[in-house]
N, C-alpha and C positions, 0 to 999 in steps of 0.2 A: 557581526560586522556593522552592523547598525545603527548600535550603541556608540559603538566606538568611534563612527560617522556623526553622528549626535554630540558626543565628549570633548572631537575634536574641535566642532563647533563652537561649545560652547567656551573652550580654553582660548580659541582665537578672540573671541567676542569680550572674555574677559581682558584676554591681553591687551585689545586695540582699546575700552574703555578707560581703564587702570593710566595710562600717557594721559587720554583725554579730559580725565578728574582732575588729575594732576594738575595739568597746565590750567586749567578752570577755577580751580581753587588759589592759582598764583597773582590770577588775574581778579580776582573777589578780593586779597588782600590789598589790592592797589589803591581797592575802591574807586567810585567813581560809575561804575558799570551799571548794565539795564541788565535784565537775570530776567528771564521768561520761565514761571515754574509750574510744569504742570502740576494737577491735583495729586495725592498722595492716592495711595490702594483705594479703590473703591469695593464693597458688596455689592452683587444683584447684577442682571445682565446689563447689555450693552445701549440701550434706550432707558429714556424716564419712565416712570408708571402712567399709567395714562391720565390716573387724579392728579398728575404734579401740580403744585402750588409753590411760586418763587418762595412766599411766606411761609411756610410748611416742610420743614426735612423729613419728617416722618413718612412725606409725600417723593421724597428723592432718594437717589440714589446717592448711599454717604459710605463716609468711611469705613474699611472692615478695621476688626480689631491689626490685623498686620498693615493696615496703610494706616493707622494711628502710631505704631511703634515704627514704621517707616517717619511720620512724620516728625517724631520724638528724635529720630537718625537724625535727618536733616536739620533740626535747630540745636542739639547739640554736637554737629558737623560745623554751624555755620559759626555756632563764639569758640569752638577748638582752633579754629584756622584760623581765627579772628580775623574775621567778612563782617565786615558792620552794613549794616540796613539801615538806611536813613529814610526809605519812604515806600510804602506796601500798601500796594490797590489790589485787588481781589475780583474774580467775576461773582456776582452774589449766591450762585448756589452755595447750599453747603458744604459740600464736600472741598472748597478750593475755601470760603471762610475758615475750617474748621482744620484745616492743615494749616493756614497762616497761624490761629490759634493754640495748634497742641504746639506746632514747631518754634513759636517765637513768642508764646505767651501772652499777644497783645491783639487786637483787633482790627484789620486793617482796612481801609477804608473801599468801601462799596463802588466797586466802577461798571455798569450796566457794558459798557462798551468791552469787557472781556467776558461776558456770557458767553457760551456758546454762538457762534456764528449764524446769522438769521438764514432763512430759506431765499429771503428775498433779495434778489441783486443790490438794488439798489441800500437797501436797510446795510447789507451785508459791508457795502464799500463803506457807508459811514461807521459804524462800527471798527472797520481797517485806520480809518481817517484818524479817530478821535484816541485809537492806541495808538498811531505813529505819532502823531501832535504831541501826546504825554512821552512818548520815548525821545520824541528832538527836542521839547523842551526842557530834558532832563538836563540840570550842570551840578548834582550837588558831590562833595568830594567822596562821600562812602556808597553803596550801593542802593539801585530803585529797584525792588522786586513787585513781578507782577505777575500774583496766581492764577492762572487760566486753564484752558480746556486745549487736546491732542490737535482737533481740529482747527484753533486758533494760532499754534506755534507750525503748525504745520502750513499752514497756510500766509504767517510771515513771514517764515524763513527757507521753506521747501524741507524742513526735517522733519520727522515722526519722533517725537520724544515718550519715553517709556512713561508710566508711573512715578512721580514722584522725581521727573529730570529735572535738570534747570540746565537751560540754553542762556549762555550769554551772548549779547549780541549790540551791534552798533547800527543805527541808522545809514542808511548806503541808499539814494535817492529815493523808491517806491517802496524798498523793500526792505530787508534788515537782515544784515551780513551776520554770519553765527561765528564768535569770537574763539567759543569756547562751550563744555558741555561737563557737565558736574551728572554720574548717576548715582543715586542714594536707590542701594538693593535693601 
């Protein structure tokens, strides 16, 4: 009985996603849009090591080999739909560099202010500040993607995004309205 409690679960969860791609992915062809994407799979528990070094991945928590071929999904998801990226900022760990990387084959430029969320209130709000300023400044006609961490989208927009999601989303005064939700399994 369990299982079948579990099955059902999980067929609902598909069903309600599967609509949710959909429309995500209509709204990526339109271009124009801000796309919040968390990191692809990671290996290794849920904290850094404690030798982390920003400059050092061997020091972080990076990609397993299935959040590589997750991220391999996602960039040949995004020129099949044809979703054009016309500007990609990263939080500089590795694991959110190296999924811009494997998925779109280019480098995207280093933005400190999507690292993980500081401890500190104050650090924390500017950090908030200096991604809504890059998202209202956004006007260009194809898409602005910007790879970041669960606790970062989660705390823009009130959702918890899986591995490797991408939330679309609009600036809405303080906070930022979710359009739309692309999941790449």
């Amino acid at each position: 009985m369990l299982r079948f409690v579990f099955a059902l679960i999980a067929l609902i969860a598909t069903a309600v996603a599967a609509p949710a791609t959909e429309a995500g992915w209509a709204l990526l062809r339109d271009g124009g849009h801000v796309v919040l994407l968390r990191n692809a799979m990671v290996s290794g528990g849920a904290a850094e090591p404690a030798n982390f070094d920003i400059e050092k991945c061997s020091t972080q928590r990076n990609l397993s080999e299935r959040g590589k071929q997750q991220a391999r999904k996602i960039g040949a998801l995004f020129a099949a739909r044809a979703a054009p990226v016309e500007r990609m900022l990263s939080s500089r760990y590795c694991r959110c560099l190296e999924t811009a990387r494997v998925a779109f084959r280019e480098d995207p430029e280093p933005f400190e202010a999507l690292d993980p969320l500081a401890a500190d209130e104050a650090v924390k709000a500017e950090q908030i500040k200096a991604i809504l300023t890059e998202i209202t400044n956004f006007s260009g006609s194809d898409n602005f993607l910007m790879i970041t961490h669960a606790e970062n989208i989660r705390e823009l927009t009130g959702v918890s995004a899986r591995e490797g999601e991408a939330v679309i989303v609009r600036p809405e005064g303080e906070r930022l309205h979710v359009l739309g939700r692309i999941v790449f399994n």
